[in-house]
C-alpha positions in Angstrom: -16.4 36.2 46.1 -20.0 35.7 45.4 -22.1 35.5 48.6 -25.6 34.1 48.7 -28.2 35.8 51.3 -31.8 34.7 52.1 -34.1 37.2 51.7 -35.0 38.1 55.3 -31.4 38.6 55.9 -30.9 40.7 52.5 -34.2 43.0 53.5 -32.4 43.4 57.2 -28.8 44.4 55.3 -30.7 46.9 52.9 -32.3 48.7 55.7 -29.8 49.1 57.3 -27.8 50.3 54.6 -29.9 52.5 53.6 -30.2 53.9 57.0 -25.9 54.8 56.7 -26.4 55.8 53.1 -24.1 53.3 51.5 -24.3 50.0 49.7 -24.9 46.9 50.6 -21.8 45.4 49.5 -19.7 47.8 51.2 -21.7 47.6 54.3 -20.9 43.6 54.0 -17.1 44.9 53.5 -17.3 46.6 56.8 -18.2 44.5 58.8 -15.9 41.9 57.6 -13.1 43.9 58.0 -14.7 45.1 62.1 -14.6 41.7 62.8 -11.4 40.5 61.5 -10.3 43.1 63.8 -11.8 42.6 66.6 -11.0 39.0 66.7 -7.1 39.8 66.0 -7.4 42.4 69.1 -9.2 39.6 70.7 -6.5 36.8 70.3 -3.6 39.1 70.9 -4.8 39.6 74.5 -6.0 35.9 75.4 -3.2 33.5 76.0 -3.0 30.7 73.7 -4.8 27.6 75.7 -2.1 25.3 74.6 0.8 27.3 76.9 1.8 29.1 73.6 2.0 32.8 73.1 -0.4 33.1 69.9 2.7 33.7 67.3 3.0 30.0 68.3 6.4 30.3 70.5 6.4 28.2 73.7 6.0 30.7 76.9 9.4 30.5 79.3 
């Protein structure tokens, strides 16, 4: 996947990659895959706001 970045936002990444020692792209990859998981942790504890548990099974 190609991603396109203004160049305020790609000065902001680099910095900050630089400041962990590691690339941007895997710095890009991190955070992806922290928020991926966070919103998973997230929706497993919030009830569904239809009534529905979130593996989309009607609550008794």
């Amino acid at each position: 996947m190609k991603l396109s970045l203004d160049d305020e936002t790609y000065a902001i990444l680099r910095e900050e990659s630089d400041r962990l020692g590691i690339r941007v792209p895997q710095l890009i990859r991190n955070m992806c895959q922290n928020l991926a998981k966070h919103v998973q942790q997230r929706n497993e504890q919030q009830p569904h706001p239809t009534g529905r548990n979130n593996d989309g099974q009607q609550k008794n």
